[in-house]
C-alpha positions in Angstrom: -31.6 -28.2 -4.0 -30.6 -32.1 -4.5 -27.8 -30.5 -7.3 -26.3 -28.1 -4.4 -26.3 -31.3 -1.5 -24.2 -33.1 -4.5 -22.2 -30.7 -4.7 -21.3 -30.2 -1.5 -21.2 -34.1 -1.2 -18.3 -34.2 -3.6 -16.5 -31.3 -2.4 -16.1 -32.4 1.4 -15.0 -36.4 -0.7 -12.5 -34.5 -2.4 -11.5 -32.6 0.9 -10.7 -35.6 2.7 -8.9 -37.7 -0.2 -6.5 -34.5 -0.8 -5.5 -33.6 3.1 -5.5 -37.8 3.6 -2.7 -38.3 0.7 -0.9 -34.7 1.2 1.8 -36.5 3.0 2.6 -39.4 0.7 2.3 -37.1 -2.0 5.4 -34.8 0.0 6.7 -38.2 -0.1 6.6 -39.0 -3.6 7.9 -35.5 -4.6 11.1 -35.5 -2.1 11.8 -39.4 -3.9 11.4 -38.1 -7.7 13.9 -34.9 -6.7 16.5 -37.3 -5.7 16.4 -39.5 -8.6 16.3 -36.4 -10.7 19.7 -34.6 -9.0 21.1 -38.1 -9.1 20.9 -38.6 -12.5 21.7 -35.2 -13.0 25.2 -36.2 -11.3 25.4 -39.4 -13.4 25.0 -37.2 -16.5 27.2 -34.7 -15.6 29.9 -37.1 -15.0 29.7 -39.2 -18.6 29.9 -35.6 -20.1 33.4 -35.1 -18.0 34.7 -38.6 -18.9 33.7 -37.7 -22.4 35.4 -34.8 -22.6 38.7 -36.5 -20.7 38.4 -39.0 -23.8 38.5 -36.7 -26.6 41.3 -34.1 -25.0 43.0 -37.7 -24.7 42.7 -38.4 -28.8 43.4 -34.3 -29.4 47.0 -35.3 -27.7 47.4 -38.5 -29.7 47.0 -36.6 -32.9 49.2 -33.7 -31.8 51.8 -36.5 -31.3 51.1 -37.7 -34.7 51.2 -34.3 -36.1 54.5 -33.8 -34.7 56.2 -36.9 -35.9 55.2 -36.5 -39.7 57.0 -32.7 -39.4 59.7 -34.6 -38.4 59.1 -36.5 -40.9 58.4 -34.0 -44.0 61.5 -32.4 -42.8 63.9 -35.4 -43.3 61.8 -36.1 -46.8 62.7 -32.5 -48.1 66.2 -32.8 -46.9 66.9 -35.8 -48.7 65.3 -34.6 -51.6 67.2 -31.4 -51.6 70.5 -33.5 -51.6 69.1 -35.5 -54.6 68.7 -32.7 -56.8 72.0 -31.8 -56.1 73.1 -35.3 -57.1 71.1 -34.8 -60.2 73.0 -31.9 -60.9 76.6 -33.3 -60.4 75.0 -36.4 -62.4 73.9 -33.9 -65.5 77.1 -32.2 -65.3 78.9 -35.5 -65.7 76.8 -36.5 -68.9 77.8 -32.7 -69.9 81.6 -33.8 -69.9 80.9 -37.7 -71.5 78.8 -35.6 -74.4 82.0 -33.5 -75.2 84.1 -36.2 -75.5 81.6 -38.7 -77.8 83.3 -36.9 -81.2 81.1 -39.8 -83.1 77.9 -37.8 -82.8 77.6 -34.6 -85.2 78.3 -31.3 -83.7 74.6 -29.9 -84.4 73.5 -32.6 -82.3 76.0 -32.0 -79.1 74.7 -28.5 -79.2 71.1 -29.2 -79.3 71.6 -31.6 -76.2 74.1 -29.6 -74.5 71.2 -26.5 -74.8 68.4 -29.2 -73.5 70.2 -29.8 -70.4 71.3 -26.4 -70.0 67.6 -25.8 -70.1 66.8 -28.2 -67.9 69.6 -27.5 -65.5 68.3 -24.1 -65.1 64.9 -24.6 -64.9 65.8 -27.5 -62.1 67.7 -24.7 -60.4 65.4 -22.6 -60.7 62.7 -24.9 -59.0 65.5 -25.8 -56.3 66.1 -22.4 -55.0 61.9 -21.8 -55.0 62.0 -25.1 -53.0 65.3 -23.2 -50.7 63.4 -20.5 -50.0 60.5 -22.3 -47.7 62.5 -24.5 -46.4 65.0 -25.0 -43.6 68.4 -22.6 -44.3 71.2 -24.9 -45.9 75.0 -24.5 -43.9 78.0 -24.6 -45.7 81.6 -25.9 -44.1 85.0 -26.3 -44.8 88.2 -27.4 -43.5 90.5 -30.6 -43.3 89.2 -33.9 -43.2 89.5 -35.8 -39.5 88.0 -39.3 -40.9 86.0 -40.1 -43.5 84.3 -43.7 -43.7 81.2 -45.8 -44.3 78.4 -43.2 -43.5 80.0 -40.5 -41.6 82.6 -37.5 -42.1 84.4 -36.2 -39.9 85.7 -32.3 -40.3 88.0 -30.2 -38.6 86.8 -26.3 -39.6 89.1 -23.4 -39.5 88.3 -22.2 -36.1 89.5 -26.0 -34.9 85.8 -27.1 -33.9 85.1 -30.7 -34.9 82.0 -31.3 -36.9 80.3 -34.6 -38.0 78.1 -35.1 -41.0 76.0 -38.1 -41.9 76.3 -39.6 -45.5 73.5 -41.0 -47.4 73.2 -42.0 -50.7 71.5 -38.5 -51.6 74.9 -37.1 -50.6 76.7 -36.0 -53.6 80.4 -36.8 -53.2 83.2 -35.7 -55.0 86.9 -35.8 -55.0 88.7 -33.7 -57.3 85.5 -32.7 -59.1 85.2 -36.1 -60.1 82.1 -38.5 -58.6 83.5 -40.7 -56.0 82.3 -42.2 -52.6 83.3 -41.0 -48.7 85.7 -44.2 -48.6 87.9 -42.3 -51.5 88.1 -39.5 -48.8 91.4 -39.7 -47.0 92.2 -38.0 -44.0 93.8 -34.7 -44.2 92.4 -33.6 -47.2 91.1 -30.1 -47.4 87.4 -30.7 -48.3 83.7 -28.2 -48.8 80.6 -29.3 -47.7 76.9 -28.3 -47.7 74.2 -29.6 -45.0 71.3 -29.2 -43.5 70.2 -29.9 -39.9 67.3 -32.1 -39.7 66.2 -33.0 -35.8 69.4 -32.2 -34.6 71.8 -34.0 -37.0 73.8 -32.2 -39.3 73.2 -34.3 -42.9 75.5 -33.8 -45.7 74.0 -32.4 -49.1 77.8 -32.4 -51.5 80.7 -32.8 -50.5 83.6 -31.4 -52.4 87.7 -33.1 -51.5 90.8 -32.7 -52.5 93.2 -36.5 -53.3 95.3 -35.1 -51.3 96.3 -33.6 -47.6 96.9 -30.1 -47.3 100.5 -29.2 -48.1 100.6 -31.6 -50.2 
């Protein structure tokens, strides 16, 4: 009997303490929900400015990326024009070895067959290098002006085209090496280029001494 009056004690205490704090307890509940959708918000927003920054260094590096293609292109160009000057420059020590009587005639052959070898097997690696990258134009025509760094053609259809000269460019007047200031104007001349970013860039360049007609 005295366990079931405890009992029943307790119950009705608990009654009153749980109907008594049901409204601060709504209270409480309606406060936490708000800080939880707020920061809910705040988080949602740092993951947008976080995303913002990284599409913002994905752009930078595309920039980058772009730049050293421009780059690579202009490296292979100029090294295209240097083999090419190689070549002219092996062909010369070709025509210095046939004159050098001094040295035996077994030995003339053996070098002239080395750098036969390696000629070919330069070519060989050039037009593997060709093949993959950018297509290399040919011209011809009558020289307009020819100084310092740039050459100015006339072509057969009367169109006026400029090349840059660098010191890759492999120049040559009469099939001997000489420089674009040894160009004269009127000249019939052949040229190879290539295009890099929009400027034509002169790989050889082959003149005559003298003007057409000549």
């Amino acid at each position: 009997m005295r366990i079931t009056t405890w009992i029943a004690a307790l119950a009705l205490a608990t009654g009153c303490a749980m109907f008594g704090g049901s409204s601060e307890s709504k209270k409480s509940e309606t406060r936490t929900a708000q800080d939880q959708a707020t920061q809910t918000l705040q988080q949602a927003a740092d993951a947008q400015k976080k995303a913002a920054d990284e599409q913002a260094k994905v752009e930078k590096l595309q920039q980058e990326v772009t730049q050293k293609q421009k780059d690579l292109a202009d490296a292979q160009a100029r090294l295209r024009a240097q083999v090419a000057k190689a070549e002219q420059a092996q062909r010369d020590a070709q025509e210095a070895n046939r004159k050098a009587q001094q040295q035996s005639q077994q030995q003339q052959k053996a070098a002239l067959q080395t750098q036969q070898t390696e000629t070919q097997q330069m070519r060989s690696t050039n037009q593997e290098r060709l093949q993959t990258w950018s297509q290399e134009k040919s011209v011809s025509g009558r020289v307009l002006n020819a100084s310092g760094d740039r050459l100015e053609i006339r072509t057969a259809d009367q169109n006026g085209l400029g090349l840059k000269v660098t010191d890759s460019t492999a120049v040559r007047v009469d099939g001997k090496t000489a420089t674009v200031n040894d160009i004269r104007p009127g000249a019939d001349v052949r040229a190879s280029y290539q295009v890099v970013d929009g400027e034509a860039k002169a790989l050889t360049i082959d003149a005559t001494s003298k003007a057409s007609g000549q």
